[in-house]
C-alpha positions in Angstrom: 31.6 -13.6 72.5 30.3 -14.7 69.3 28.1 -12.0 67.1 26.2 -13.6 64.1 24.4 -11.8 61.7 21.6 -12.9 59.1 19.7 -11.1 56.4 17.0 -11.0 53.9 14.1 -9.4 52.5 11.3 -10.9 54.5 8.8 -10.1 52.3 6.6 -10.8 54.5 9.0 -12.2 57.5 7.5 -15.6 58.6 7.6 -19.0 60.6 10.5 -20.4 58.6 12.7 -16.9 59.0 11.3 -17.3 63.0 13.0 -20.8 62.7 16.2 -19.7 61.4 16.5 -16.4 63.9 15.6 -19.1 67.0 18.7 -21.5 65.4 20.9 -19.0 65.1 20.1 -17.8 68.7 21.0 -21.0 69.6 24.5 -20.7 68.3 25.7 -17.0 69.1 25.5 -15.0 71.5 24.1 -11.5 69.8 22.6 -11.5 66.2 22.1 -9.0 63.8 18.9 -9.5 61.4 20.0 -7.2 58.5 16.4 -6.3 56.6 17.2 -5.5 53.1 14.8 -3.7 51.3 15.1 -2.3 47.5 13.7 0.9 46.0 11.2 -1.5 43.9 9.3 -3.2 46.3 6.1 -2.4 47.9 6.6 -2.8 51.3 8.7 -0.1 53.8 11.6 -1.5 55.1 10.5 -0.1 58.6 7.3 -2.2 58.3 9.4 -5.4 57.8 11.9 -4.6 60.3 9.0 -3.8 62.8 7.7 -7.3 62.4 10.8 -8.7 63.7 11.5 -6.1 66.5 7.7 -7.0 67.9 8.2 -10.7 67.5 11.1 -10.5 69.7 11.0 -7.5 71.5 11.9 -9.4 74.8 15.5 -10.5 73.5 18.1 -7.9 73.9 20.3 -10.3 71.9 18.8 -9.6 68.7 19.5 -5.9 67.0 17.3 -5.4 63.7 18.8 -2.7 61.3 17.3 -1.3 58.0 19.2 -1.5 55.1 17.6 0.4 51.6 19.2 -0.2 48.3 18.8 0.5 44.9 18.6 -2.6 42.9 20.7 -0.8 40.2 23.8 -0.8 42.2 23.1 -3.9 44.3 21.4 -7.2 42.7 17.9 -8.5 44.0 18.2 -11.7 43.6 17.9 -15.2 45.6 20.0 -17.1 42.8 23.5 -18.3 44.5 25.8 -16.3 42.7 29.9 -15.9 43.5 30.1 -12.4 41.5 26.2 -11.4 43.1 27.9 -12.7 46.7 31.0 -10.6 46.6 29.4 -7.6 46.0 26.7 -8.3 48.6 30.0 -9.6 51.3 31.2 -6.0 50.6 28.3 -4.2 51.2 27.6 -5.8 54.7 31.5 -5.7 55.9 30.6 -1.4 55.0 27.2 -2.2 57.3 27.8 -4.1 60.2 30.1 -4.3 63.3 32.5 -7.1 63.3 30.5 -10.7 62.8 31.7 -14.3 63.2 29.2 -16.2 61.8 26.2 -15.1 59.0 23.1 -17.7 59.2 21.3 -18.3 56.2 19.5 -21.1 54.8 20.4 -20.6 51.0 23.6 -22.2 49.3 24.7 -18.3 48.7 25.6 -18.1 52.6 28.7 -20.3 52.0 29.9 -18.1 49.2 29.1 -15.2 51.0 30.4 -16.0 54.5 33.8 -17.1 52.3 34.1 -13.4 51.2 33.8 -11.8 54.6 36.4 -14.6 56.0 34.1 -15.5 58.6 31.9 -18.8 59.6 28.9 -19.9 58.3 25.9 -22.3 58.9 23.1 -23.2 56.6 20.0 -24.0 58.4 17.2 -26.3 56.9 18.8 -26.3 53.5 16.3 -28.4 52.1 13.4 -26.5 53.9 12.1 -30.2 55.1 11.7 -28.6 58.4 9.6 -25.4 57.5 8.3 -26.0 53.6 7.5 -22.2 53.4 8.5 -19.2 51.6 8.4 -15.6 51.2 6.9 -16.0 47.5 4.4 -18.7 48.2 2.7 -16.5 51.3 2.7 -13.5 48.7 0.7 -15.6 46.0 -2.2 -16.8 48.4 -1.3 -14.9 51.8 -4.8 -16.4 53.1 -4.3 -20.0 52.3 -1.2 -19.7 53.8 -2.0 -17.6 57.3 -0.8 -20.5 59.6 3.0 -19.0 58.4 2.5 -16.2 59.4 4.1 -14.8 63.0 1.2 -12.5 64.8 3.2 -9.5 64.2 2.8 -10.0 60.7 -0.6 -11.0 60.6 -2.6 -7.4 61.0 -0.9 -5.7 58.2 -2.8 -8.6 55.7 -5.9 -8.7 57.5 -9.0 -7.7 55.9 -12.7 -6.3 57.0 -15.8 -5.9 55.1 -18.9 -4.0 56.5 -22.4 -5.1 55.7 -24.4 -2.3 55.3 -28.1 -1.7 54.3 -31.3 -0.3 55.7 -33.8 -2.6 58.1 -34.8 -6.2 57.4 -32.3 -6.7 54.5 -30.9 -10.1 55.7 -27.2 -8.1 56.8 -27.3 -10.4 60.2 -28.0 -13.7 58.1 -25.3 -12.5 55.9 -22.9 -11.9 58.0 -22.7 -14.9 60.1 -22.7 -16.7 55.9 -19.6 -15.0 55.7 -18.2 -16.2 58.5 -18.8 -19.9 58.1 -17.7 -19.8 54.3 -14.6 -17.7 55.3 -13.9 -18.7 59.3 -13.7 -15.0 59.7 -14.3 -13.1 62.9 -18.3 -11.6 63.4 -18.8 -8.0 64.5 -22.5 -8.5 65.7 -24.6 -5.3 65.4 -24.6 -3.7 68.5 -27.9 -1.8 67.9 -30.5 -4.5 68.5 -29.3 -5.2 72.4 -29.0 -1.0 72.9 -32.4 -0.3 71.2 -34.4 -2.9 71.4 -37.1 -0.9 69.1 -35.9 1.1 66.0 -38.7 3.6 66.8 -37.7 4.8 70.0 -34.4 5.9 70.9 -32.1 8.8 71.5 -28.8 10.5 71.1 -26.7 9.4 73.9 -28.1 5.6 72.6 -26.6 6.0 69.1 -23.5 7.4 70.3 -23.4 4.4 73.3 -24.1 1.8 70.1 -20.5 4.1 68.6 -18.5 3.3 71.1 -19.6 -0.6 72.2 -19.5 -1.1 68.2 -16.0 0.5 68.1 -14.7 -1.8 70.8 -15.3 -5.0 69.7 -14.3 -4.5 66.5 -11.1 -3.7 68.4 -11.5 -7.1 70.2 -12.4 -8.9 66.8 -8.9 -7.9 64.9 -7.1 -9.1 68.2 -8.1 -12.5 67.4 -5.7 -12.3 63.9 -7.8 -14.3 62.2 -7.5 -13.2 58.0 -11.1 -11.6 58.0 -13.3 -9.5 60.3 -16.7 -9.2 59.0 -18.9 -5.9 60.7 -22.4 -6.3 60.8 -23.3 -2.6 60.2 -20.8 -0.4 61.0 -20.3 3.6 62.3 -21.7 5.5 59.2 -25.6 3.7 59.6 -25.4 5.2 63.0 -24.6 8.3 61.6 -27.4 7.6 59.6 -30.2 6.9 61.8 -28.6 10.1 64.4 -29.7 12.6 60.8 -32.7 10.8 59.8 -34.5 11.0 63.4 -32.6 14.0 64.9 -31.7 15.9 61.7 -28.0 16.2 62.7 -24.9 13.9 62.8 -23.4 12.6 66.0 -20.0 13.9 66.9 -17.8 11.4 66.8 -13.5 10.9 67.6 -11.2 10.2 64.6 -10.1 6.9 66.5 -13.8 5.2 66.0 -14.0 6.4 62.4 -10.8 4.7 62.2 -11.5 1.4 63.8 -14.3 1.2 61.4 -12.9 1.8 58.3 -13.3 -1.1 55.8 -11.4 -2.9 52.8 -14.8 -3.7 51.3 -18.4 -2.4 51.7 -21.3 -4.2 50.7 -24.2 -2.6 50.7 -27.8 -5.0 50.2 -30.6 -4.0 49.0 -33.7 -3.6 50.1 -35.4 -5.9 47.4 -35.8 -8.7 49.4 -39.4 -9.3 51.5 -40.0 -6.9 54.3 -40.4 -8.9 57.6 -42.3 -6.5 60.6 -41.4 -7.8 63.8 -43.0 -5.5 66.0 -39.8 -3.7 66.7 -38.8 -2.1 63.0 -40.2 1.1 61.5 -42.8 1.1 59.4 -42.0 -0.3 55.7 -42.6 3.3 54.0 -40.4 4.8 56.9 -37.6 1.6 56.4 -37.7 2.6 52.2 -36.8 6.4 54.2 -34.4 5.2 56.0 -32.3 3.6 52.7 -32.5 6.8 51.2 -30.8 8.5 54.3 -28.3 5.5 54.3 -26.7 6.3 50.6 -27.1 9.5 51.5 -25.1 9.8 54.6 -22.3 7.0 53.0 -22.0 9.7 50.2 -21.6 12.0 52.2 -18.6 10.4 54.3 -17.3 9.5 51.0 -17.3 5.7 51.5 -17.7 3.8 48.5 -19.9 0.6 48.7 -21.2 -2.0 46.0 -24.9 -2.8 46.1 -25.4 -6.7 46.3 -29.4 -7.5 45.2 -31.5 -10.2 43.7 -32.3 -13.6 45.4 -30.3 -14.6 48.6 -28.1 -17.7 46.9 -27.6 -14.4 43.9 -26.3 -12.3 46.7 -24.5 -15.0 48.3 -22.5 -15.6 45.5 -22.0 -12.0 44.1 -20.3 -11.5 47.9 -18.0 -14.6 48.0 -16.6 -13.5 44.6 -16.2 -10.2 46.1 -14.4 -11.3 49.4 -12.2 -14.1 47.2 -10.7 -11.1 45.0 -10.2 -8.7 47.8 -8.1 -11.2 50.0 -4.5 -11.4 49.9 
């Protein structure tokens, strides 16, 4: 039986690592996918472990161990160094059961594997086969989402909620956002649940909780970069205090599938447009009050977008450009 072993940082794991795991599959019979992580970097080793595990949780060939270090007595570094290699071939022969072959795609795997007295195999050395990096994903993680397995994917996606009282444009904003960004909408559920904002009731808002809840759920399934909410859980707080005097009580797990990277909250300095179904304009000024109010409250903090719909426009794509990854 033939047990191979590879390692690295994967910070973040992605398409080309994928590609080496699958080659090295190909030529073993169990792997080890050691994931080293030092004391100065940002992410947990357990998170970039778990990315693996999930991407091939249906192969009992593959064994993911954790492996912290402090970079003081063990060098981080990708340079292909004999004196950095030995110590490294040490420090695995301490770690791991006994390997035949190590699978890397870095000229260090020969030096290494040469310490260890065991076999190795370079895999896409020239990276013509999967042009990607760990270091170019960290620099613009968006531009570079297609690299990225879908077990990696949620822990760099994003959401921004749209908030503001009635008749501020959030709806036409929203679905701006999502044609400038190819992100995922979040309609308001509201409008289809209470068809007129001056009639509704209790079990309503806390039906428009739950139906808003859920397909946000179903919007982050779809792992693209962005989900954009138009409205979100804390305006229906709102509206449950302003008409009933009290908030609506409400489960941890919808407060959580709400929560927000950025919140944008516009103004109500744009033309008031009554269609029939809105509250009164004097009532609507109210209702912004209760908005802040209630937000302050929940101690979410938003950034007011105003002035003329191309201003707004451009004050939130500079926003949503230096909040993505």
């Amino acid at each position: 039986m033939k047990r191979g072993f590879t390692f690295g940082k994967y910070l973040p794991f992605h398409t080309g690592h994928e590609a080496l795991i699958n080659f090295a599959l190909d030529h073993c019979d169990e792997l080890i996918v050691l994931v080293c992580a030092s004391s100065a970097e940002s992410i947990p080793v357990e998170v970039r472990s778990g990315w693996i595990s999930q991407t091939y949780k249906d192969n009992p060939r593959i064994q993911v161990i954790d492996f912290s270090y402090e970079e003081s007595v063990l060098p981080n570094t990708s340079v292909s160094s004999e004196d950095v290699s030995a110590l490294w071939a040490r420090k695995f022969e301490e770690l791991l059961p006994k390997v035949d072959i190590l699978f890397t795609s870095e000229p260090y795997g020969d030096f290494v594997s040469a310490f260890m007295g065991i076999r190795s195999i370079i895999f896409d050395k020239a990276r013509k086969q999967w042009p990607v990096s760990a270091s170019m994903i960290r620099e613009a993680v968006y531009e570079n989402w297609h690299f990225l397995p879908d077990a990696v994917k949620p822990y760099y996606q994003r959401k921004v909620v749209l908030l503001g009282t009635e008749s501020t444009g959030k709806s036409t904003m929203a679905k701006y956002i999502c044609e400038a960004f190819n992100a995922t909408l979040v309609s308001e559920a509201g409008r289809d649940i209470i068809p007129d904002s001056n009639d509704f009731t209790l079990d309503q808002l806390r039906l428009i909780a739950g139906t808003h809840a859920r397909l946000a759920t179903e919007a982050t399934k779809l792992l693209k970069p962005l989900t954009v909410l138009d409205t979100d859980i804390h305006i229906t707080q709102s509206y449950a205090k302003f008409k009933f005097g009290e908030f609506l009580a409400i489960s941890d797990d919808i407060y959580a599938t709400n929560k927000a990277d950025l919140y944008l909250y516009l103004g109500a300095d744009t033309p008031y447009l009554q269609d029939g179904t809105r509250l009164a304009k004097h009532e609507r000024d109210a209702l912004d009050h209760s908005h802040r109010l209630t937000l302050d409250e929940f101690g979410i903090d938003y950034i007011d977008i105003n002035g003329s719909y191309a201003e707004r426009q451009r004050q939130v794509c500079d926003l949503i450009t230096n909040m993505l990854p």
